[in-house]
N, C-alpha and C positions, 0 to 999 in steps of 0.2 A: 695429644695425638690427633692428626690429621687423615682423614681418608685420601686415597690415592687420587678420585676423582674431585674431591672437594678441593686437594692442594691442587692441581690441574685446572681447575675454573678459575682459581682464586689467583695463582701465577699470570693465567691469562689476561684475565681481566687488571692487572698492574702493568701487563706489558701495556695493553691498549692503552692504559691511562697515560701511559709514559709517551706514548705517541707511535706508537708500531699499530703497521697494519695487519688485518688481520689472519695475513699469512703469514706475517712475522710473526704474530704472535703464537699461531699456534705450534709452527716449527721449533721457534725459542721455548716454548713451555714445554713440548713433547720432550726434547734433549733435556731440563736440565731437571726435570720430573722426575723422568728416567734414570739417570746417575742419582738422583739423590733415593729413588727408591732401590738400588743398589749399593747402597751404601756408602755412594761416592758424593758426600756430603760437602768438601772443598769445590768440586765443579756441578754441586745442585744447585740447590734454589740459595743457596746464600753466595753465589757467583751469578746468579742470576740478576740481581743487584746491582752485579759490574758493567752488564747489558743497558739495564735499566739508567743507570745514571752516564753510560756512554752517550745514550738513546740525547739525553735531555743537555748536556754538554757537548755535542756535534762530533765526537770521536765514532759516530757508530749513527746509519740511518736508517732508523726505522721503517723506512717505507720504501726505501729501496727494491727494487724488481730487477733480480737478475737476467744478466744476459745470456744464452747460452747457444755455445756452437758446436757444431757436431762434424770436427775436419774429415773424419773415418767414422767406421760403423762401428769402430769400438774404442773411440776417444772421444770424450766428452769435457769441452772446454767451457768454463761457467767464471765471466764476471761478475761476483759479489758487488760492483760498486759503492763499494763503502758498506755494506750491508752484513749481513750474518751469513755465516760457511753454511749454514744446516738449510736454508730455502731452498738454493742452489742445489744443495742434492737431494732434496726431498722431491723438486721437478723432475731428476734423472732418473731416478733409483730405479723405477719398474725398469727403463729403456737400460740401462748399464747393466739391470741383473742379466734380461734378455741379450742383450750383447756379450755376457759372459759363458753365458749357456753356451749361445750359438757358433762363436768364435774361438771360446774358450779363454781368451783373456780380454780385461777391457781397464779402462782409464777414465778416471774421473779427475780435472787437475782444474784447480780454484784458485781463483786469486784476489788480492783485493777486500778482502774481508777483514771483519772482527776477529776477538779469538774464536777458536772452533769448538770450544767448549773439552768433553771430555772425548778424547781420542777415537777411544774406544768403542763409543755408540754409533761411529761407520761403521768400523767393522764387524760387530756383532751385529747388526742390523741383515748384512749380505752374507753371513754364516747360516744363520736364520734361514737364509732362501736354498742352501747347500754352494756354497761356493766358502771357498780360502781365500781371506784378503788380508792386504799390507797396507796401512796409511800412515804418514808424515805429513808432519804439521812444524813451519815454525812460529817464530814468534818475536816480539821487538827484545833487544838482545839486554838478556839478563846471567848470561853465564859467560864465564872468563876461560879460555883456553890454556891447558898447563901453558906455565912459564909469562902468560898475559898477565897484568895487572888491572885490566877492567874489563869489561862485560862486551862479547865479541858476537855471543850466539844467543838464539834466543832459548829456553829451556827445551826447546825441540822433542817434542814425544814422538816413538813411535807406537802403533797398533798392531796386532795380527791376532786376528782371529781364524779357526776351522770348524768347521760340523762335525758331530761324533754321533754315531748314531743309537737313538736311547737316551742320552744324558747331555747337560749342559754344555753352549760353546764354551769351546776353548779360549780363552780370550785371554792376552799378552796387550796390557796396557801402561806405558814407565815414560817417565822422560830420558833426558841422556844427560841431567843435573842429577847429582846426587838427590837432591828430591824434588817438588812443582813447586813451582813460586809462591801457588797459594797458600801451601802448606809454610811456608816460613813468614806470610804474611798473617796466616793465623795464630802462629807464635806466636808473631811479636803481638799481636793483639790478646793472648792469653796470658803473657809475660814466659812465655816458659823457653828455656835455653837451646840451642842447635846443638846436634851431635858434632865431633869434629870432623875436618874435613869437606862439612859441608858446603863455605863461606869463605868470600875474604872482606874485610871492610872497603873503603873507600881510598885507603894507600895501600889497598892490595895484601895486608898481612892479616893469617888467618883470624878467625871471630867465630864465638858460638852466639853472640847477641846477634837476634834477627831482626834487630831496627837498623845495626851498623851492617848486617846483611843486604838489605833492602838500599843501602845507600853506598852498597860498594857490589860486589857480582856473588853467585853461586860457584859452585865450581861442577865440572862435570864427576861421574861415576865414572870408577875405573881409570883415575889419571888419563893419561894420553890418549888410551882407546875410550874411553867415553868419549873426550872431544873429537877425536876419527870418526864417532857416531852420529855428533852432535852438527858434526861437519857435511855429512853426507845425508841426513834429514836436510838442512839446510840447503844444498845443492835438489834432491828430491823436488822440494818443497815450491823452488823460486826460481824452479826450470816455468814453472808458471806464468811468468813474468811479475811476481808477485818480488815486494821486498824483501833485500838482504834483511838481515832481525840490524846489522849495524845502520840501517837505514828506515825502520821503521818507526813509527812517532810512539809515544808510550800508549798502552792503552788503558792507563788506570789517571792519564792527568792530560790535559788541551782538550785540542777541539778536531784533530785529525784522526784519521783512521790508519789503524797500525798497515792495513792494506800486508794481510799474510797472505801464506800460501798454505794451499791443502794441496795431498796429493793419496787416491785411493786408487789401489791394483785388487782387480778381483779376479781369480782363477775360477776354473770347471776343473774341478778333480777327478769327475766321475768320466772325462774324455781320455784320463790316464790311467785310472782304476776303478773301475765302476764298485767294487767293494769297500772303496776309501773311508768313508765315513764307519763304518763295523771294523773294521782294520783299526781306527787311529781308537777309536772305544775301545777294545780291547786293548789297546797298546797302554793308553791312558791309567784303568782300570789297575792294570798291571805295577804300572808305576807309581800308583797311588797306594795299593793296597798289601802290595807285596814288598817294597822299598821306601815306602814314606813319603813318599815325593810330593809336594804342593804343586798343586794343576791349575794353576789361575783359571776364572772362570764358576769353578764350582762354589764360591765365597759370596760370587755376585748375585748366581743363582739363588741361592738360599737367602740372600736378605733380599732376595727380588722378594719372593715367598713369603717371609716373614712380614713383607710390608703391606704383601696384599692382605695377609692374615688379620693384620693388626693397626695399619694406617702408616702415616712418616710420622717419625719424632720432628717436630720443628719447630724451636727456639721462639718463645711467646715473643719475645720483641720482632722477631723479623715475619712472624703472621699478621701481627699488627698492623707492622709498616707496610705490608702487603696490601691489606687491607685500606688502608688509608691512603696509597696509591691506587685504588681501585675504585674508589671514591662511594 
């Protein structure tokens, strides 16, 4: 076991090594710190790695300094240049919450970047502040549209998070594949088999092996309407001018930048109902306790808790290699 602040140094100090500055660095370490102390261990610090060896293979620039413009007073446009999604909004974040408040909607749209890490951590972040937000993200195309025989979208997640007042955001984080890429990359690294439906191989016919996964497409959730979803993340996402996922370079192998798209909507709920946040707690509460209902959200909370409690679990070899990137 790891303390929260010691993994956090100790990430930091691997990205510097790896050649990020050190706003990249601290950006990159808060996001993937954060998921991994929520228990989102596939987009923590062991995806963190992915970063790091982008960094050192030219898929990914470390040192990059976003652009960013401001067409309206509540749209906020951010060139990642090759760079990481999370600097570029770690620069807006006060000005887009204030823009959300005051106008009551606002827009943060990205382009040109790495992956964005885990979805999630935009939106929970502007929940945090009281505001309801939506984000899309795609990605280089790893998932096959019913009736495709190769990989068309990228795994496209969406986000949505809300404030509830008293208890944890609400927070809705999925892709629009039956599951994240990473999660069938860490199969096949574990040897353990895909559920069906997940996959098809490389001549397009279904597979639960996630090597022949990995060399043939995913497929989306919910047949047709996942790829309607996965469709329309994608359209979302690369209104940016950011790439199609059929047009972006891989980001796990070269020297190019997959150059995605983010795309994050943040609402004022309190300009429609100033009660909103006691309103959607009770509604929640309701659902949870009275009908059984799983509330995404309060799962995160609790190993958030538990980790401050108790530190991260994290895998002796990849503290190591941490380390030894840290020099």
């Amino acid at each position: 076991m790891i303390s929260i602040d010691d993994a956090f140094a100790l990430c930091k100090s691997a990205a510097l090594g790896a050649g990020a500055s050190e706003d990249v660095a601290l950006s990159l370490t808060t996001a993937a710190v954060a998921a991994e102390s929520r228990g989102q261990k596939s987009v923590g610090v062991s995806h963190l790695f992915d970063y790091l060896d982008a960094m050192k293979e030219g898929r990914l620039d470390g040192r990059a300094v976003p652009v960013i413009e401001r067409p309206t007073a509540a749209v906020f446009r951010v060139d990642a240049r090759s760079g990481i999604a999370q600097l570029g909004f770690d620069r807006v974040f006060n000005d887009l919450v204030d823009a959300a408040r005051t106008v009551g909607i606002a827009l943060f749209s990205g382009r040109n970047s790495y992956t964005c890490g885990a979805l999630g951590y935009y939106v929970e972040r502007l929940a945090e502040k009281g505001l309801v937000a939506l984000a899309t993200a795609n990605a280089p195309a790893a998932v096959a549209a019913i009736g495709a025989k190769r990989a068309l979208y990228g795994t496209n997640p969406m986000a949505f998070a809300a404030p509830q007042g008293g208890g944890p955001v609400l927070l809705i984080d999925q892709a629009s594949s039956a599951t994240a890429y990473v999660n069938v990359r860490m199969a096949a690294k574990q040897g353990n088999s895909l559920p069906e439906g997940w996959a098809i191989d490389k001549n397009g016919e279904p597979t639960r092996d996630p090597v022949a996964a990995l060399a043939g497409a995913l497929l989306p959730f919910g047949g047709v309407r996942g790829g309607n979803i996965a469709l329309m993340v994608e359209v979302m996402s690369a209104m940016s001018g950011a790439n199609w996922s059929l047009d972006a370079p891989s980001w796990v192998d070269g020297n190019q930048c997959p150059g995605i798209g983010l795309s994050v909507i943040a609402f004022n709920p309190t300009l429609l109902d100033p009660s909103f946040e006691s309103r959607l707690a009770n509604h929640l509460a309701m659902l949870r306790s009275v009908h059984g209902v799983f509330i995404p959200g309060f799962e995160k909370a609790d190993a958030l808790a538990a980790s401050v409690n108790r530190g991260l679990d994290i895998d002796d070899d990849m503290l190591q290699k941490l380390r030894t990137m840290a020099g």
